[in-house]
Backbone bond lengths (Angstrom), bond angles and torsions (degrees), N, CA, C in turn:
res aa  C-N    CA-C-N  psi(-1)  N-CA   C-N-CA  omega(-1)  CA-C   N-CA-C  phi
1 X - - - 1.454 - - 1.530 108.41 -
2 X 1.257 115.76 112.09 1.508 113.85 154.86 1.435 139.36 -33.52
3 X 1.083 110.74 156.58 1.727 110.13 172.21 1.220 116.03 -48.02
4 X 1.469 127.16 -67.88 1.227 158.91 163.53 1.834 112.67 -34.92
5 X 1.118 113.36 -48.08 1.395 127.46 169.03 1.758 114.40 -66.14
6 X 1.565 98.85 -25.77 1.867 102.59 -160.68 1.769 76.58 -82.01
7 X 1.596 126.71 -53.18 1.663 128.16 -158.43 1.240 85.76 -61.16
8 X 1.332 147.77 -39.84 1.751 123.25 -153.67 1.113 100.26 -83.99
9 X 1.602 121.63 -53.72 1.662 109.91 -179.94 1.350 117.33 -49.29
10 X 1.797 119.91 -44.85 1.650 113.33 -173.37 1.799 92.70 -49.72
11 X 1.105 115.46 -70.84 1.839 128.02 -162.59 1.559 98.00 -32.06
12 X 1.893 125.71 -63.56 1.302 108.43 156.37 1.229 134.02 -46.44
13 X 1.197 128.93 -15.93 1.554 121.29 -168.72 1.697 90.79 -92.95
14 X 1.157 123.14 -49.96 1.334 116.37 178.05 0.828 130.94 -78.38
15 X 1.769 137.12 2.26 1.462 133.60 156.60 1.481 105.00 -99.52
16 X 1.469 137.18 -4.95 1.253 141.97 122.78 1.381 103.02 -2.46
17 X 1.206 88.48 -100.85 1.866 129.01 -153.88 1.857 85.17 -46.59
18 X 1.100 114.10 -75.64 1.717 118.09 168.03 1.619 112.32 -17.86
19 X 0.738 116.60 -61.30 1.371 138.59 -178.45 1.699 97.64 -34.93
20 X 1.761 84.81 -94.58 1.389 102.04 174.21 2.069 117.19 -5.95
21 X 1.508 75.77 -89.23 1.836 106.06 171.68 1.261 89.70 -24.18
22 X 1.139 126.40 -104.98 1.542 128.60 -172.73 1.257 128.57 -11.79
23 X 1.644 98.50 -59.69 2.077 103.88 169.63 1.623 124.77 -52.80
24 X 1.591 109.77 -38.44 0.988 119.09 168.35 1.229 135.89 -78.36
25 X 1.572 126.37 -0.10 1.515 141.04 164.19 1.303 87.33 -88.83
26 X 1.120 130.75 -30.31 1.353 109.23 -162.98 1.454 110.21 -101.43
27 X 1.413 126.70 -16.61 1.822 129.62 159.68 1.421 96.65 -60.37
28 X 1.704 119.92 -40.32 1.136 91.76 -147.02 2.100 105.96 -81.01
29 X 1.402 102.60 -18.47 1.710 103.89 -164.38 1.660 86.08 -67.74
30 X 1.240 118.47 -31.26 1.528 108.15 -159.45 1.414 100.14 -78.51
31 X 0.980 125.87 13.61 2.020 127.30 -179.28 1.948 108.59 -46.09
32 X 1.161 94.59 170.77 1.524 92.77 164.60 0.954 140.43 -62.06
33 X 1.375 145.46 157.64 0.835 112.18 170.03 1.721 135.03 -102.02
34 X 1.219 137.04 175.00 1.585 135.30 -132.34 2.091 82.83 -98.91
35 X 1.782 96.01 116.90 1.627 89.76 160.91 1.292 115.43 -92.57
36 X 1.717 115.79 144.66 1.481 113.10 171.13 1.414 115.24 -67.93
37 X 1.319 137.83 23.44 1.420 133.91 160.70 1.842 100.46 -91.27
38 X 1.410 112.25 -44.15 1.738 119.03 171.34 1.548 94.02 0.85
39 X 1.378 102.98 132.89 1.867 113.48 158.51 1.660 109.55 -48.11
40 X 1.309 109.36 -55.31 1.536 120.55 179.97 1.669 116.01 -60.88
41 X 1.391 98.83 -42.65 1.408 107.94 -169.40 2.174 108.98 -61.91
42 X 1.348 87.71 -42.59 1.323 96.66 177.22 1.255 125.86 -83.61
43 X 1.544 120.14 -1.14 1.469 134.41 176.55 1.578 109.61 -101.23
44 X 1.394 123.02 -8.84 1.598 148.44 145.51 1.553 131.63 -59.29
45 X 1.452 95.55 -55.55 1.263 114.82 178.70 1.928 100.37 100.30
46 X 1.398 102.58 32.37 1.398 87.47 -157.51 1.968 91.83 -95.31
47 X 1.501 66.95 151.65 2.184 103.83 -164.50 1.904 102.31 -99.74
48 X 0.918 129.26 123.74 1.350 108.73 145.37 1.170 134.73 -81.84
49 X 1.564 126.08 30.86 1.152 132.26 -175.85 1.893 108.39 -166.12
50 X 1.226 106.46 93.66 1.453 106.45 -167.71 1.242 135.22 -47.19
51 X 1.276 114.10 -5.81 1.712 149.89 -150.81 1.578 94.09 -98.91
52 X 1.505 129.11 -38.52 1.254 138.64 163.56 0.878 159.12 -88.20
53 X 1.153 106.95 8.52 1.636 146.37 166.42 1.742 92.15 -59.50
54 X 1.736 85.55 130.42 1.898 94.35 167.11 1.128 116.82 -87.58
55 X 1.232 128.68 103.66 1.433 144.32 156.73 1.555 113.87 -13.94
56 X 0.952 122.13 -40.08 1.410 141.16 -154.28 1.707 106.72 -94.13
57 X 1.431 97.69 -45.32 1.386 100.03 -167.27 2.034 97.41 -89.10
58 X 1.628 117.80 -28.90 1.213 115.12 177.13 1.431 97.81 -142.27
59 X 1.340 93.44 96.70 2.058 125.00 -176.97 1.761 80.84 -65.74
60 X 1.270 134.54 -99.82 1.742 137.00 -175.35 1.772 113.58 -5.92
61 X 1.254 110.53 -13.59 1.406 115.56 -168.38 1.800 103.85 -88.53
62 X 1.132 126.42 142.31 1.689 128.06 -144.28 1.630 85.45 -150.50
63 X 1.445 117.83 138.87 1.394 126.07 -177.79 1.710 103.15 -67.94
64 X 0.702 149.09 -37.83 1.286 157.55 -146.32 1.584 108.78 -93.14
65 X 1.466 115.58 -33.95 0.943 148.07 -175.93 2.348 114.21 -56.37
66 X 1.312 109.81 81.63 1.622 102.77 -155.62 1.865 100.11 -128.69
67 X 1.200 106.54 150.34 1.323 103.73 169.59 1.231 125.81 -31.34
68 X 1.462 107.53 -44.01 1.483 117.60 -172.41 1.705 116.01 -69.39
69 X 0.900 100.97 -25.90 2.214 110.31 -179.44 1.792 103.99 -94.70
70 X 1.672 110.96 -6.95 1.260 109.54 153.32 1.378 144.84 -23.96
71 X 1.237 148.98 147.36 1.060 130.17 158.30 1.527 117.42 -93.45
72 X 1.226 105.42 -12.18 1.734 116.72 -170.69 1.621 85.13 -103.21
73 X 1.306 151.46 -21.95 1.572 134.96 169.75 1.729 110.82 -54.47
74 X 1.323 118.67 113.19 0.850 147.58 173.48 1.861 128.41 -74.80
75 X 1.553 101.66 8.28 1.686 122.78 177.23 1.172 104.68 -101.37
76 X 1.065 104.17 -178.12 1.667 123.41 175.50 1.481 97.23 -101.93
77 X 1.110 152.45 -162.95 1.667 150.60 -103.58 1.474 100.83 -153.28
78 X 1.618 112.64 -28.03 1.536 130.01 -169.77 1.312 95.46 -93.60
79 X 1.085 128.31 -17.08 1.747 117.68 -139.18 1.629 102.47 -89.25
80 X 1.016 123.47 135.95 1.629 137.06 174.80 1.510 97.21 -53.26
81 X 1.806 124.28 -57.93 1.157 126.87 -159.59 1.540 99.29 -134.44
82 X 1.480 121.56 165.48 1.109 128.35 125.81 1.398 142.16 -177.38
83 X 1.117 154.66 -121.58 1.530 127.86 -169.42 1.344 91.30 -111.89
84 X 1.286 95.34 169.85 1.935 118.47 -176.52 1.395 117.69 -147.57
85 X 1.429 137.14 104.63 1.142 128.57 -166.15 1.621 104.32 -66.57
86 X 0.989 132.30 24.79 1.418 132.49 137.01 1.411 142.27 -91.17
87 X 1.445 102.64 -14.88 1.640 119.00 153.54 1.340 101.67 -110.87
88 X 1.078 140.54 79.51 1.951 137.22 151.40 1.723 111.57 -40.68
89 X 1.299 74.73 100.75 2.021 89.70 164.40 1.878 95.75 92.74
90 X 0.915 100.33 3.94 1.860 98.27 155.26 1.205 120.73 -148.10
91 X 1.627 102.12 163.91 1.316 109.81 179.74 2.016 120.71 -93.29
92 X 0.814 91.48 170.80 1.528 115.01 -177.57 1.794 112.75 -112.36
93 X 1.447 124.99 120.74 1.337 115.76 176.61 1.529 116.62 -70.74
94 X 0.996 124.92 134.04 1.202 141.80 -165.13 1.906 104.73 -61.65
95 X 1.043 106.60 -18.83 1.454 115.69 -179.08 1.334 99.29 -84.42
96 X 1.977 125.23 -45.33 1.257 122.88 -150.96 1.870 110.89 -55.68
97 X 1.246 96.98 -167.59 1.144 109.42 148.46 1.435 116.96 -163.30
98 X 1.390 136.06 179.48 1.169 158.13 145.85 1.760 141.77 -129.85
99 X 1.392 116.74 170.54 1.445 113.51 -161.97 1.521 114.76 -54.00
100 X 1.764 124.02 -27.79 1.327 148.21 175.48 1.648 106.08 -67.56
101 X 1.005 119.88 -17.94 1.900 117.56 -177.15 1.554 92.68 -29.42
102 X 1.217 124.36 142.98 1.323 123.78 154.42 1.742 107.22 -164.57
103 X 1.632 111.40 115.49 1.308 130.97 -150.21 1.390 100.14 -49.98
104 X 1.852 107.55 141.88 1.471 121.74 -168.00 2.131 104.32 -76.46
105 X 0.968 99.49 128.49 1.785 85.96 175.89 1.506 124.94 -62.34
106 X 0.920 121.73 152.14 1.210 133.26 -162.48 1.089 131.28 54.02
């Protein structure tokens, strides 16, 4: 193999591998999305709609308070949904919340 031959394969092997990476951030944000019956979901308290959260049962819980102002929400600011390394391989509604909320910085 040539010099020239060894740089083209690395350049394929590494916009490959790029590739890959990429497809797979991107299967993974598009996951299902998280039901509040979920074993996890219900061991959270997690809501898809923040507005419904029982007051009673989690007094610390604040209206304002949404997946999206998360620090563990994993979307951008617009996003309807998106992943949460507390549901792996699903998403979270951007409205919901759960017992883990903990305010996004800045």
């Amino acid at each position: 193999m040539t010099h020239n031959n060894r740089r083209t394969f690395m350049l394929k092997v590494i916009a490959a591998g790029a590739a890959l990476g990429a497809a797979r951030a991107h299967a993974q944000a598009a996951g299902p999305k998280v039901e509040e019956t979920d074993p996890q979901a219900v061991a959270l308290g997690y809501k898809q709609d923040s507005a419904t959260v029982d007051g009673k049962k989690y007094p610390k819980h604040e209206a304002a308070q949404r997946c999206s102002n998360c620090q563990l929400f994993q979307g951008k600011a617009a996003d309807a949904a998106g992943a949460c390394p507390l549901f792996a391989g699903k998403q979270v509604a951007a409205a919901g919340w759960c017992s883990a909320w903990a305010k996004k910085a800045g």
